[in-house]
Every structure is written in C-alpha cells, then in structure tokens.
C-alpha positions in Angstrom: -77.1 119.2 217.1 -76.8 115.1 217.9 -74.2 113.2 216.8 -74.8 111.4 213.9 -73.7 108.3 214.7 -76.3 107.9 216.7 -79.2 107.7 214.6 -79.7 105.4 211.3 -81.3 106.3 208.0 -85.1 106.0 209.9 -83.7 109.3 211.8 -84.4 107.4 215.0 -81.9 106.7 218.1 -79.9 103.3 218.2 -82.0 102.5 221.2 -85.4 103.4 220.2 -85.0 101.9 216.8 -83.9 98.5 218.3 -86.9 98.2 220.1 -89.2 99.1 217.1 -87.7 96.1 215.4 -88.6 93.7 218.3 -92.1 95.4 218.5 -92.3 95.0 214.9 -91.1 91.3 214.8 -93.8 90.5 217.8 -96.5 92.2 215.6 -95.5 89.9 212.9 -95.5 87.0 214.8 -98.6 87.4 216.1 -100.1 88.0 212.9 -98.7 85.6 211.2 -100.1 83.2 214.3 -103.6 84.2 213.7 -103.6 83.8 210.1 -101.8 80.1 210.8 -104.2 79.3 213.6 -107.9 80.2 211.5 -106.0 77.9 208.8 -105.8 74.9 210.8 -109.0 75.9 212.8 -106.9 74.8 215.8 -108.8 74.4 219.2 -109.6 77.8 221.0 -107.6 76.3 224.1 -104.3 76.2 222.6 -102.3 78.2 224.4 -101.3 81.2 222.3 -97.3 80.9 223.0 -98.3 77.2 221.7 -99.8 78.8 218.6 -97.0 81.0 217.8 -94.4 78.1 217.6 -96.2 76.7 215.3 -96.5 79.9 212.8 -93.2 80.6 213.3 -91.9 77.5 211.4 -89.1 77.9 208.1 -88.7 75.4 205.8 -86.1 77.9 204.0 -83.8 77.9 207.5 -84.1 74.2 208.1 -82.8 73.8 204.6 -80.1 76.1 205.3 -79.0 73.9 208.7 -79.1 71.0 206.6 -76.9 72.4 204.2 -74.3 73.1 206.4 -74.3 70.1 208.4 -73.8 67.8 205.2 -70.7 70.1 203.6 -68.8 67.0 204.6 -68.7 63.7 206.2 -68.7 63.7 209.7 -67.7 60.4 211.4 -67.5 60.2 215.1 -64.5 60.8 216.9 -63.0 62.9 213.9 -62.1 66.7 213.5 -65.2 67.5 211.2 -67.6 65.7 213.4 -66.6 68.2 216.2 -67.0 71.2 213.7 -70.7 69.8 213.4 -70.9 70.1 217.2 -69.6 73.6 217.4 -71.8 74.4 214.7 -74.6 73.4 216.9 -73.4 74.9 219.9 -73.2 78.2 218.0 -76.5 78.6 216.6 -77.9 77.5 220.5 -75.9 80.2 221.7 -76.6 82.8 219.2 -80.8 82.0 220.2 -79.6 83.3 223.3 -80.1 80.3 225.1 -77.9 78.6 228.0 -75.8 76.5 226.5 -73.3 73.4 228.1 -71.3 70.3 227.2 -70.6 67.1 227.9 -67.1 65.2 226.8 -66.4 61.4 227.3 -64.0 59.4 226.2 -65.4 56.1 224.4 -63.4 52.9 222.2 -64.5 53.5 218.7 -63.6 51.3 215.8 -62.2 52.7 212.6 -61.0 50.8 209.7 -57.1 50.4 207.8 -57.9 47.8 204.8 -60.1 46.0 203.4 -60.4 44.0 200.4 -62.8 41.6 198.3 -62.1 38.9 195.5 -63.8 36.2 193.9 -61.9 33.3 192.2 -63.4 31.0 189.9 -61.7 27.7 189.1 -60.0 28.1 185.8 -57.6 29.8 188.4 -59.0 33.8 187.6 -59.7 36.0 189.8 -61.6 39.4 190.0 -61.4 42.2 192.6 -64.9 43.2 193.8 -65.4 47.3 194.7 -66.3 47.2 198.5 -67.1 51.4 197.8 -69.8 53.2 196.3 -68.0 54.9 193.1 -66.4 58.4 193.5 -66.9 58.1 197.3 -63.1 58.7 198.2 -64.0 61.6 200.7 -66.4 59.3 202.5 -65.0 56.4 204.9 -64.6 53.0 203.5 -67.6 50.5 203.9 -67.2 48.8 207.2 -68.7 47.2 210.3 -67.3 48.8 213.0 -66.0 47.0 215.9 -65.2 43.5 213.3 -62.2 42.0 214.3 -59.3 41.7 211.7 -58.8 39.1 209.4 -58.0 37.2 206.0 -60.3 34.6 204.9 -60.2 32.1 201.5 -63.5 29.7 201.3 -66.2 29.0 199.6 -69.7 31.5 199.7 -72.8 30.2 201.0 -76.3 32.0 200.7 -78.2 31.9 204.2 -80.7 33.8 202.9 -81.5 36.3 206.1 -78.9 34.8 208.4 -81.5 33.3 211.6 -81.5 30.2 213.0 -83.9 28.9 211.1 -82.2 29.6 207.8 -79.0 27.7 209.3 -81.8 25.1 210.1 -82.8 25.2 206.6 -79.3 24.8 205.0 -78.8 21.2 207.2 -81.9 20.0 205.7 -80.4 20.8 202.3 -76.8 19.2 203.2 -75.0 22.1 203.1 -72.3 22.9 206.1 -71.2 26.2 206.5 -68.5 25.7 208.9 -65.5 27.4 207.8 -67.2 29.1 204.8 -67.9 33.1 204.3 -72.2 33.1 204.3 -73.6 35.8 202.3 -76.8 37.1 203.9 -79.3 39.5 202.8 -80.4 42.0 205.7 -84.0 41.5 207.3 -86.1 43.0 210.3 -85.6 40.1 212.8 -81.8 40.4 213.3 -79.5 43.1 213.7 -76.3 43.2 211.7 -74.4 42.0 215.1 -76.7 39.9 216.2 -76.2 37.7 212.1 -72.5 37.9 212.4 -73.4 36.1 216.1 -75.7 33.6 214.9 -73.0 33.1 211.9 -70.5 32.6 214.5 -72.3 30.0 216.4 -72.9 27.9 213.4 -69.2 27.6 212.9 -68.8 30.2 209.9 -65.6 32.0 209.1 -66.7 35.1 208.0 -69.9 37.2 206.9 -70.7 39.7 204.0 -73.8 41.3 204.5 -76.0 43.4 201.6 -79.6 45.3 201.5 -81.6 44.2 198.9 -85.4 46.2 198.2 -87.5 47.4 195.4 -85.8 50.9 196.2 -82.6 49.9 197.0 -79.6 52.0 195.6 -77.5 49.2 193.5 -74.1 50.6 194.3 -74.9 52.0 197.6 -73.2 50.0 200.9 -74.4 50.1 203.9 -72.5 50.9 206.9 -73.1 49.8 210.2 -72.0 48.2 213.6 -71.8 44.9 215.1 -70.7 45.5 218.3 -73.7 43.8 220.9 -75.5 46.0 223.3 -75.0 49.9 223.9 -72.6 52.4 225.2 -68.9 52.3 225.7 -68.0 48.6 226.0 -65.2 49.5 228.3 -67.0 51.6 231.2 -70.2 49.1 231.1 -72.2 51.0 233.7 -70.2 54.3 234.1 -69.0 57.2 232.0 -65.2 58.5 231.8 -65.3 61.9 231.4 -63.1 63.2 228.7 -60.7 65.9 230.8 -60.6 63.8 234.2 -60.5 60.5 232.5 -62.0 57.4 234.8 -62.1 53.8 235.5 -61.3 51.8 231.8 -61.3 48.2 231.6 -58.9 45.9 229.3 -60.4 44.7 225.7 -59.7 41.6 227.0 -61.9 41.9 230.2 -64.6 39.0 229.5 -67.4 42.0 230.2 -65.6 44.0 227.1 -64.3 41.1 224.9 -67.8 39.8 225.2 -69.6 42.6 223.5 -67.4 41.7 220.2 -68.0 39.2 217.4 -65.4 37.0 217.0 -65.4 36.7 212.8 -64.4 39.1 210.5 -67.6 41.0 208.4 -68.0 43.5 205.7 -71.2 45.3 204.0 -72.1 44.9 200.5 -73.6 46.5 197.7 -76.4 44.8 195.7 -74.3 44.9 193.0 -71.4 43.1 194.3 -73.8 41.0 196.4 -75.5 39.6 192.8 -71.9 39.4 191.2 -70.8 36.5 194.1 -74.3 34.7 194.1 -74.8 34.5 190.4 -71.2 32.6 191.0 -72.0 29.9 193.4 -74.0 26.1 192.7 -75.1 23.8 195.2 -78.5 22.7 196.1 -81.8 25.4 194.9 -82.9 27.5 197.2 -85.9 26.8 199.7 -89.5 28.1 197.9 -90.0 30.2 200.4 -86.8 32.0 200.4 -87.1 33.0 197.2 -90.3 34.3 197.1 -89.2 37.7 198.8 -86.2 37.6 196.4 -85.3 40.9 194.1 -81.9 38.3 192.4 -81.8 34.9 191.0 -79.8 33.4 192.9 -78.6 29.5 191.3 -77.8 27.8 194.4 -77.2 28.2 198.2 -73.4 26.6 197.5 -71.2 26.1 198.6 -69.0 27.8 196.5 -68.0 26.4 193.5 -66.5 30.1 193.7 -64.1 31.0 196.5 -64.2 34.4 197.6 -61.0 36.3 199.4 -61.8 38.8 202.1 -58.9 41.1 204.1 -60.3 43.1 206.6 -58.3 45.2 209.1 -59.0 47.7 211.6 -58.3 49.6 214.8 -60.4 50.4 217.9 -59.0 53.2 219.7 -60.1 55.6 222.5 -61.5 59.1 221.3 -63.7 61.9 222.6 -67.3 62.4 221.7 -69.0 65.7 222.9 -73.0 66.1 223.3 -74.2 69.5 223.4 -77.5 70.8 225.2 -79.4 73.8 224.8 -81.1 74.7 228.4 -84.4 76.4 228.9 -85.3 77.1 232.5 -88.4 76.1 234.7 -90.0 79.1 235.7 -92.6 76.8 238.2 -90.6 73.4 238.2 -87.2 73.7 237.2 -86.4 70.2 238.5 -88.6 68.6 236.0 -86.9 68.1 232.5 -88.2 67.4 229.2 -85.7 65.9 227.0 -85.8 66.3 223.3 -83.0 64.3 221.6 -81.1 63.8 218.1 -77.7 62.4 217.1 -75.4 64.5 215.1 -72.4 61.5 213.7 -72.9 60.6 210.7 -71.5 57.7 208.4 -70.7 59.3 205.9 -72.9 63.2 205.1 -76.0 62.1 206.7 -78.4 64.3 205.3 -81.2 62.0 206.9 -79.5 59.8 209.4 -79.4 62.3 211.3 -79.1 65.4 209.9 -82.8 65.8 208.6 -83.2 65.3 213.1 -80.6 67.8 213.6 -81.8 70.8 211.5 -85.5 70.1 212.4 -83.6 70.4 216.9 -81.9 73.7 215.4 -85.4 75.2 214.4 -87.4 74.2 217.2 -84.3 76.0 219.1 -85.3 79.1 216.8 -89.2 78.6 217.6 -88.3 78.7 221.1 -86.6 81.2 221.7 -88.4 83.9 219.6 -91.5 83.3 222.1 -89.7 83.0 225.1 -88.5 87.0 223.5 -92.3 87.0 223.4 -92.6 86.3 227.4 -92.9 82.4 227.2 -91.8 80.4 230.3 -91.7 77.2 230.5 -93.4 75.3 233.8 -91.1 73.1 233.7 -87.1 72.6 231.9 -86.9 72.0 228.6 -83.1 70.5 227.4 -82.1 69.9 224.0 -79.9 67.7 223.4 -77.6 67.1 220.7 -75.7 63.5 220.8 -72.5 62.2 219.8 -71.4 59.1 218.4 -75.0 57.1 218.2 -74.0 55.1 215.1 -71.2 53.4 217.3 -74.0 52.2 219.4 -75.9 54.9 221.5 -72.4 56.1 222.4 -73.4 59.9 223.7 -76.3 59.1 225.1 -75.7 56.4 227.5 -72.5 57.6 228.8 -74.7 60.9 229.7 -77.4 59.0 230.8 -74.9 56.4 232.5 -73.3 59.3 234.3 -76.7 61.7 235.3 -78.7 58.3 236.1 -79.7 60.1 239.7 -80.9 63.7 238.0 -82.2 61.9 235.0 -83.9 58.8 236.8 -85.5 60.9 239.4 -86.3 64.2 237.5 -86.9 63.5 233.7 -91.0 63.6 232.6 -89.8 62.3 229.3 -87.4 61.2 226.3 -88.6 62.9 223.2 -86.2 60.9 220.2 -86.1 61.8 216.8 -83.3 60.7 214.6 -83.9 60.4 210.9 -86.5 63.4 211.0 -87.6 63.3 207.1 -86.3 59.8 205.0 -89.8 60.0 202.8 -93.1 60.4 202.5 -95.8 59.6 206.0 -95.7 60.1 209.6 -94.3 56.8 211.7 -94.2 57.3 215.4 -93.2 54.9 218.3 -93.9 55.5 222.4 -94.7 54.2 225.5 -98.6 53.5 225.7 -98.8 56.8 228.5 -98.1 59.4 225.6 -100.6 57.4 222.7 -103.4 60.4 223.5 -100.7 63.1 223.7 -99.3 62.0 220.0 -102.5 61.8 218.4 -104.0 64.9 219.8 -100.6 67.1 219.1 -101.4 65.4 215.2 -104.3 67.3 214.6 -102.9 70.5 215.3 -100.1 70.0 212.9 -100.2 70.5 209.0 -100.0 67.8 206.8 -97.0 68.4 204.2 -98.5 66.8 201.8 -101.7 67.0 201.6 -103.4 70.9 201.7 -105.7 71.9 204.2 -105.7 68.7 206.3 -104.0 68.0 209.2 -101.0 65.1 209.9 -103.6 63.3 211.8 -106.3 63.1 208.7 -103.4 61.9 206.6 -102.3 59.4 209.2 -105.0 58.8 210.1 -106.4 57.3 206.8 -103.0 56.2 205.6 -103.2 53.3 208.6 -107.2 53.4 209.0 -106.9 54.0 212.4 -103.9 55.3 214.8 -101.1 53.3 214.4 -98.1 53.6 217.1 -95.6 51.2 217.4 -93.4 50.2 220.7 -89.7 50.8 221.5 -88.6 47.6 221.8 -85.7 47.7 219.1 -82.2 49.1 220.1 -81.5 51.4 217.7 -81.3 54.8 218.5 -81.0 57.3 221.5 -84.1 56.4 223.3 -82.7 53.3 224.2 -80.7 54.4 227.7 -83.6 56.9 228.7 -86.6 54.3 228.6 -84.7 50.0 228.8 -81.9 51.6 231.6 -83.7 54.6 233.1 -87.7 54.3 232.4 -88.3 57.2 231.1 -91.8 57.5 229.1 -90.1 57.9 225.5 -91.5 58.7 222.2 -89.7 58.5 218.8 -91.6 59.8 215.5 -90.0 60.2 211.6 -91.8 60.7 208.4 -91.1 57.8 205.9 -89.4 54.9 206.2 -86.8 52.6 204.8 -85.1 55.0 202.9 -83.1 53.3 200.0 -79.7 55.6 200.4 -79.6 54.2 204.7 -76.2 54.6 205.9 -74.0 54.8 202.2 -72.4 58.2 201.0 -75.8 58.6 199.0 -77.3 60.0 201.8 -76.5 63.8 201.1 -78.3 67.0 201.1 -79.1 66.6 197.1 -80.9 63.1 197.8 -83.0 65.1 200.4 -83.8 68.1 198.1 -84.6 66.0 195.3 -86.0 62.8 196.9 -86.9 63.2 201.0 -88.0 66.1 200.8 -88.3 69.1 198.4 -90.0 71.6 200.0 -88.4 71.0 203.5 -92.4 70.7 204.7 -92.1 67.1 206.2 -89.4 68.4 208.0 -91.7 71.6 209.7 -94.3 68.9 210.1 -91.9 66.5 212.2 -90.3 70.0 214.1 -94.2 70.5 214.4 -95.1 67.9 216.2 -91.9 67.3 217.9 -91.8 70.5 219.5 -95.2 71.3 220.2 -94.8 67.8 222.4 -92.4 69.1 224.1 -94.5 72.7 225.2 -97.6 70.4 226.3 -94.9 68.0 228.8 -93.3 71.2 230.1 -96.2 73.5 230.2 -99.3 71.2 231.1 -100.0 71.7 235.2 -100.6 68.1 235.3 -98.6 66.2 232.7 -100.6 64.5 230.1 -100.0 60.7 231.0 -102.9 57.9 230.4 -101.8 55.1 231.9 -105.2 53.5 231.5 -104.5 52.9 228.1 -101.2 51.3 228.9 -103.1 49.1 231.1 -104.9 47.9 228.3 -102.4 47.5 226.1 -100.6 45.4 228.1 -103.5 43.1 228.6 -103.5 42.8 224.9 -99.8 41.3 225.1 -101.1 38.5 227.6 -104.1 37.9 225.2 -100.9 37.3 222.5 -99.0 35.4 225.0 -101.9 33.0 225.8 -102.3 31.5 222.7 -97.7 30.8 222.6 -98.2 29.1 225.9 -99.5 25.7 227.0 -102.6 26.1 229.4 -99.6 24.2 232.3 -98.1 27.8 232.4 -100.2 30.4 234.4 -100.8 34.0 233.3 -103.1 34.9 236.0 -99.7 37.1 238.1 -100.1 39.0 234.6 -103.6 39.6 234.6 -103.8 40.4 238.4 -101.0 43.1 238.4 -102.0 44.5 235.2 -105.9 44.9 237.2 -103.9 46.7 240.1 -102.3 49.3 237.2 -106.1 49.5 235.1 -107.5 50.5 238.6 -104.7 52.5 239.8 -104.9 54.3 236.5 -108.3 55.3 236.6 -107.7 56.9 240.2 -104.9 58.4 239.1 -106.9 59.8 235.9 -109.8 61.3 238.3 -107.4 63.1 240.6 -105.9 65.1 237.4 -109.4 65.8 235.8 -110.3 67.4 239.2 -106.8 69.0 239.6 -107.4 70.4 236.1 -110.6 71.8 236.7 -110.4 75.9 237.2 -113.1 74.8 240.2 -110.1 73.4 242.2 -109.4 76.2 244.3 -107.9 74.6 247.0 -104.4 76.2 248.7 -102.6 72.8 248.5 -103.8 72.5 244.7 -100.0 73.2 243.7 -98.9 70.2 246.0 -101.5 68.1 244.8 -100.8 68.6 241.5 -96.9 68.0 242.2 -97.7 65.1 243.8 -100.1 63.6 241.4 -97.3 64.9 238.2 -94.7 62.4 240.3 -96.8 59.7 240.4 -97.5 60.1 236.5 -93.7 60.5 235.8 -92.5 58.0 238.5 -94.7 55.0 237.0 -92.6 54.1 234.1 -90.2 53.3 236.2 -91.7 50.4 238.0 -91.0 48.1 235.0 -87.6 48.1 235.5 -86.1 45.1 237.4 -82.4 45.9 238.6 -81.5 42.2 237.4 -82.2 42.8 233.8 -82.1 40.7 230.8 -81.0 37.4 231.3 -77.1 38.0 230.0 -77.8 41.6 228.8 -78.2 42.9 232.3 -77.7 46.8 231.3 -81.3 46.6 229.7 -83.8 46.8 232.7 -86.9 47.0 231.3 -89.1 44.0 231.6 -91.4 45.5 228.9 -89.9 47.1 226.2 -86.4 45.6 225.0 -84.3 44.0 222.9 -85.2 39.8 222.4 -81.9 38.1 222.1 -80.1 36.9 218.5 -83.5 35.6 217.0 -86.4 36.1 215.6 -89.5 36.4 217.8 -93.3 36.9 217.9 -93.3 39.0 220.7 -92.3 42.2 220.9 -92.9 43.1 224.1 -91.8 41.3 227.7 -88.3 40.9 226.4 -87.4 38.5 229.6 -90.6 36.3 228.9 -89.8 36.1 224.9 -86.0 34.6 226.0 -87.2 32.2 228.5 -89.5 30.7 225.9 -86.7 30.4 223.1 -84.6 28.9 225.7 -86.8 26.0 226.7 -87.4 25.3 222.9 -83.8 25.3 222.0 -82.5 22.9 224.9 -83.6 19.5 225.4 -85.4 19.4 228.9 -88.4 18.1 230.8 -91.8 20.0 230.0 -92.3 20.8 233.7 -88.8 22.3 234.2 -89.2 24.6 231.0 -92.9 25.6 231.9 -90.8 26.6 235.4 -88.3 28.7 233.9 -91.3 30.6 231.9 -93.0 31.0 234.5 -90.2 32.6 236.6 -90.0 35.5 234.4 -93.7 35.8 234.1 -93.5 36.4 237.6 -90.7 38.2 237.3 -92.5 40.6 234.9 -96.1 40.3 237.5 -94.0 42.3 240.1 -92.5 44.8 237.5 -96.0 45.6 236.5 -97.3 45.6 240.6 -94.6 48.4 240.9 -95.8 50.4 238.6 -99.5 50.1 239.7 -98.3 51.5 243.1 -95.6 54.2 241.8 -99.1 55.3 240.6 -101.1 55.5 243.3 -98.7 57.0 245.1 -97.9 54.5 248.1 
C-alpha cells in the first residue's frame, strides 16, 4: 500500500500530477493563442512563441501590480521606495528568471519648509496652501534641487516664462528684477530651464502652476529644476553604492553649475488664480491671453506682495535599479533593453507605475513561453530604474558606468514610462524602428475600439502614422540614445494627464479615469513586448535606415527656409546622399540574408556582420564634443535645445548656434560662420553613420 502523502485528491503521484498541470497550462495557452490569433487575423508568419505572448495577456494581474505598487508614496531615496524595488525583484524572481542589481549612490534634494503668503496693503495678510488638501502622507510640493530662501516682493505674471515674454514685459514697462514672477507651465521650457531664464532677467524668485481645460484645481505639480541629467556630482561616472567612488564638492563649478541660483515652488491653479486676481499693472499682451483658462487684471507688479520661505536639503542616498535577465541562446552579446522607472512623487499610479505593472506582465508573458521552449536569439534585459524623477538618476549612472557593454552591445532602448495616462496610442523613436512600430500596431488590439487593431485606431486618429522624435530630456531614454546612440523608442497611450506629478495620481484615478478595464495597459505591454521578441528574435534586426535618410533630408528642407541663402547646406545634403545610398545597400544585403534561398555556410557571419552594421549606425551621430556647454549630450541629432524656445527640433548643435548669432550683436559673416561650423559639424556626424553602415 503507498504512502498517502504521496498522492493528492486526483489519486495521482506528486510528480506525475505536476507535470499534468504544466501540460495542462501549455494546452491552454495554446488554445487560448489560436482563438486570439483567428481574432486579430494576425499574419501567418508570426512566429507562434510571438502569438502566445500576446494571448497570454491579464488585465486582472496588471491591476493587481498596480495596486500594490501605489499602497503608498514612494519617493526616491526613501524606505518605501526600496520596498517597491524588492517588490519588483520578487515577482522577477518568482518568474524564474535571472535576476541582479545595481546600487549607486546619487545627491538628491528633499525639502524642510516651505511657506506662501500674500499681503495686501491695508497691512492683511493671508496664508496660501502650498498642498493639495488631505495630502499629509504624500511629500510637500517642491522643486527639488531649489536653493533655500525667504523672499518679500511684488508678483509679476510672465505669462510662460521665455525670452520673449521677458521681451514682452520691457515693452510694457514692467521690470522684474527683484520681483517673484508667476508663470504658467508651457511645452517650450522646462521647469529648470524658466527658473534659468527667470534668473537671467534679474528675478528673485519663481512660482510656477499648470493651467488646462482638464487640469485638477487643487492639484500641484512636483518636479525638478536641476539642469541636465544624472548625478551632478560624478558628471561622467557612477559611484557605486557599497565601494563608494570619486565625489566632487557642490561647490565644484561642474556641480554648482547644474543648480539654479533662485528659490522656486509649484503651484496649484487655485492658489495660482488667488495671487493673480491680486495684482494691477499694465493689461496683458492679446496674445497671451488668448490661450488663457483665468482673468488675469494685470501683469503687475504687485500691488500685492507675496512672502515665500523655502528650505531644503540635498544629501547623498542610494538608488537601486533592478533587471530581469533572459539569455541569448544564438547571440547572448546582443541586448535588448526594455526600460521603466519605478520613483514616484508621490503614489504614481501613472508616472510610472501604469510602466511598471505593464514591465511586471510582459515579465509573466515571458516567462510562461520560454516554459513553453522559447529562446531568445539574442538577450533580453528588463530593467527597472530608480530615481528618474530627480533627473534620469538610475539610468545614467548605469549607463554612465556599462558605457563599454552598453555602447558596443545594445540593439536597442525600448522606454516606456507613463504606460496608460488616457485614451490613444503616442509613440516616439529613432526613424530606423518607424516600420518596426507600425507593423508591431497591427498585430496588437485596440482597447477601445472592438475588433480593430491599435494601428486602425491610430491610424485614423492622426490620418496617417504619426511618430514623434526624442529630442526632449525627460525620461530614461535620454542616456541610451543623446550619450550612448542607442536606436530608442518610447510609446504611452494618452497624454497630458490632468493629475501629472500631484498626490492625485493614485490607483483610484487610474480605475476610474486612465483606465478601467486595464486594456490600454495590455495594449501598451502588447506592443511593448512584442518589440522586444521581433529585436531579439529577428536573424537580421529590423532597422530601415532609408527612411531615416529621408527624414533627415526633411529637416534640411525645414532648415532651408530659417537660413539665409550666405549659409550652405550642401555638407548636409551630401552626407545625408552617402547614408540614403548606404541604406539601400545595406537594405539589399538583409532581404537576401533573409531569404530561406541563402544557403550559404558564412550566412550566420553575414548576417552578424550586416546586424552590426544596423546596430552600430546610430552611433555615428554622436560627436565626443557635444553640446555647446552641455557636453554630456552627444548627439548631434536628437537633443535638448538650450533655455528657449525653438523651431527645430532636431540638430540640437545647429538650433543653438542660430539662437546665439541672433541674441549677440555681431557681424553677419561671423554669425553665418559659427552656423555653419556646426552644420559641418553635424555633415561629419551624419558621414559616420553612412559608413558604420556600410560596414567600412
């Protein structure tokens, strides 16, 4: 007679009944991938492990990630942040896949006190709320890295806070030196880069507030002002967290630099209308108040006088990343990345968490089909990323520190940080993965819409493709393609979300407002993953750098009519020839190579080589000089402009040349000179790239 303990109530042995259930689950799967692929009439050719990702998606456990994440705030550098990465590592290692982690030490900025008055001159005075109400478990409203400070002056309305708002007060007579400016956030300018421009102009502090038809009244947002990316005090390098490294002093010019030197604190819209309805002065400009949700009397100053008391501390902490590894089986020295912050301002139910849960599930997806026999060609590393909102902490000190594995070895970035804030697909790459997106679209369900796919939706929604550049610095693509020139891609469903960066932004807004169903975030897991398989899995990775080619000869059709006929574009034009031709070479030789005809014994070097060239490319447009004073960002294509507004967004060095001549009083021939410098400068970038291509 056996033991009883060795069978369960199906009267079958431990052993044998274990591997029923994984028969069982496969069955499942499998079914459950036929029944998904007839519905979306998905092309024969997709690969079946391809098709079973995609069936295997759950809208119920990406909820249930969510949830968890959001129980709490989760601010970088503090104790429940690091439960958020534990979490994370956990549910990677309970997939059964290789897990690791990486720990730096980086300055963030934290704030003591702050406080907000306005006094009106019958000698009263009234306290203004700088926090949303019944936020106490939440940090305070603050800019992180702000200097501390106490300042009593009159307000001033600079509408958007550019130059040419400044420009617009002088006409009026106002001076706002010595004044706090009130200034609504816009697209041109970062919150850092307005407290710089403010700065110049001789103010004494800033208040900045987000005003839109959807905007939360009582909601602040939080941000930072600190200028550029990554630790400011190991520009360059990382410190590793248990071995420590090479820190410089806050006041090295390299670190003090990166800091604004007035203090600056977020607004709500309601506090924001409670100081402007307060404040005279000359009417405001026509066409600032055309995009205007307040009346607004005057521009000031004053005759109101607001008092504002902000102090904080910068101080050293530890930020962990944590990566989830899946193996090569053909190249393991070829990684795709796939990439999503964790810190959060306050829950961050959507910046990031919506990213988060949506990494977590694809890490599900994967792993039941690698159960199912899936290999990967190539690596696949997911990666989960501390301390973004600081400034692209995590990343760029990983980055920083892996620039030789990760410069030489990385196919691509694969970003997504707020993974659901509304309604719509949004996507952003380098011109080489354009094709890639669109076709991975049509395989993908629209959440919205049944029966159709994300590309029909999108599709009509923008009549026509629509894919922006990544040009902006804000979020964790920026050290993999403007420091390392990695092809990069960055996609999120809605946009402009009205609860951005305030302690609205919890799991309740996303199951009542983002996203109740949880079916833009399978969509955006969807398509995000099912990248991913096509980069690690294609022989010959799925680049077109012919339509790069023409895209950047649409950016010197732009740049044509900004420039005086004096200033030659033809460097442009040849170079970007050389990468159009070396493209379509490039193109042939994969077509061939992915032909089952090609039969030849050095096929699998051929196609290695040809995959370098594809994957090298990219980096060509970096120049190791950089931006003009913002040297960390390399790429001469796709980066940040400096503190203004500008048509161009696109040959960064080019863009800043041009606002230089036009803000300094020289000779036309010396100013057509210094254009034309970096139009050279960007010829040779784009020369590079043509021959990374063709391989010589």
């Amino acid at each position: 007679m056996k033991k009883v303990a060795e069978f369960d109530f199906w009267g079958l042995p431990l052993k044998q009944k274990g591997t029923l259930i994984f028969a069982l689950i496969c069955t499942l799967v499998t079914l459950c991938t036929i029944v998904n692929w007839i519905h979306l009439q998905l092309p024969r050719g997709t690969p079946f492990y391809h098709r079973s990702f995609l069936s295997t998606a759950s809208n119920v456990t990406i909820s249930a990630y969510l949830r968890t994440l959001t129980r709490q705030p989760h601010l970088a550098g503090t104790p429940p942040s690091l439960s958020t990465a534990n979490f994370v590592l956990s549910q990677f290692q309970s997939f059964g896949l290789e897990t690791s982690t990486a720990r730096f030490q980086a300055l963030l900025s934290y704030p003591l006190h702050s406080s907000l008055s306005l006094h009106f001159r019958n000698g009263t005075a009234v306290g203004l709320p700088l926090a949303e109400p019944g936020s106490s478990a939440v940090v305070p409203p603050y800019h992180a890295y702000s200097p501390s400070g106490s300042v009593t002056s009159t307000a001033v309305f600079a509408n958007y806070g550019r130059e040419e708002d400044y420009e617009a007060l002088i006409k009026l007579g106002v001076d706002v030196a010595g004044s706090v400016v009130v200034v609504r956030k816009g697209d041109d300018l970062s919150r850092g880069a307005v407290v710089r421009v403010a700065q110049r102009v001789g103010a004494a502090a800033v208040l900045i507030y987000a005003e839109d038809d959807r905007t939360v009244k009582s909601g602040v947002e939080r941000g930072t002002v600190i200028e550029g990316v990554g630790d400011p005090q190991s520009p360059g390098w990382a410190v590793d967290a248990d071995n420590g490294g090479e820190i410089l002093g806050l006041d090295d010019p390299e670190v003090s630099g990166r800091f604004p030197r007035i203090p600056s604190l977020p607004l709500s819209l309601e506090c924001a209308e409670k100081i402007l309805g307060e404040i005279g002065g000359p009417p405001l400009p026509a066409e600032w108040r055309e995009s205007l949700r307040s009346r607004i009397p005057g521009v000031g100053p004053g005759p109101a006088v607001l008092k504002l008391t902000y102090q904080g501390e910068k101080k050293i902490a530890t930020i962990q990343n944590v990566f989830a590894i899946i193996r090569g089986s053909k190249e393991p020295d070829r990684y795709v990345l796939l990439g999503n912050h964790r810190d959060a301002w306050a829950y961050g139910a959507v910046d990031p968490n919506s990213g988060t849960a949506a990494l977590l599930d694809i890490a599900r997806r994967y792993s039941l089909i690698m159960r199912m026999g899936w290999k990967p060609r190539r690596t696949i590393i997911l990666c989960s990323w501390d301390a973004e909102e600081f400034g692209m902490m995590g990343s760029t000190e990983w980055v920083e520190r892996n620039i030789v594995n990760v410069g030489s070895k990385s196919v691509a970035y694969l970003n997504v940080d707020c993974a659901v804030q509304g309604p719509g697909l949004f996507a952003r790459s380098t011109p080489q993965l354009d094709d890639l997106l669109v076709e991975i679209t049509k395989k993908v369900k629209d959440p919205d819409t049944t029966g159709a796919t994300v590309y029909k939706t999108w599709t009509e929604a923008n009549k026509g493709i629509n894919i922006e550049r990544l040009s902006g610095v804000d979020s964790d693509y920026s050290p993999f393609l403007q420091y390392a020139g990695i092809p990069s891609v960055d996609i999120y469903y809605g946009r402009d979300f009205p609860v951005y960066h305030t302690a609205y932004d919890t799991y309740d807004w996303m199951a009542k407002n983002g996203d109740p169903t949880f079916q833009r975030h399978v969509s955006a897991s969807g398509i995000w993953g099912l990248l991913a398989l096509h980069l690690a899995d294609d022989p010959i990775i799925p680049f077109n750098y012919v339509s790069y080619a023409i895209q950047l000869q649409g950016y010197v059709d732009v740049l044509s009519k900004l420039l005086s006929g004096s200033i030659s574009l033809h460097p442009l034009s040849s170079s970007i020839q050389a990468l159009h031709s070396a493209a379509k070479e490039v193109q042939a030789k994969a077509a061939e190579l992915r032909s089952p005809v090609s039969i030849e014994e050095d096929a699998v070097l051929m196609r290695r080589a040809v995959n370098d060239q594809l994957m090298l490319a990219e980096r060509g447009f970096l120049d190791a000089d950089g931006l003009q004073g913002r040297k960390w960002f390399k790429h001469l294509i796709y980066g940040p402009h400096g503190d203004y507004g500008s048509k161009l967004r696109f040959f960064p060095s080019i863009a800043d040349a041009m606002k230089l001549v036009e803000s300094r009083d020289i000779k036309e021939s010396e100013g057509n000179a210094v254009i034309q410098h970096e139009i050279w400068r960007v010829s040779r970038a784009i020369q590079r790239a043509a021959d990374a291509l063709r391989g010589i």
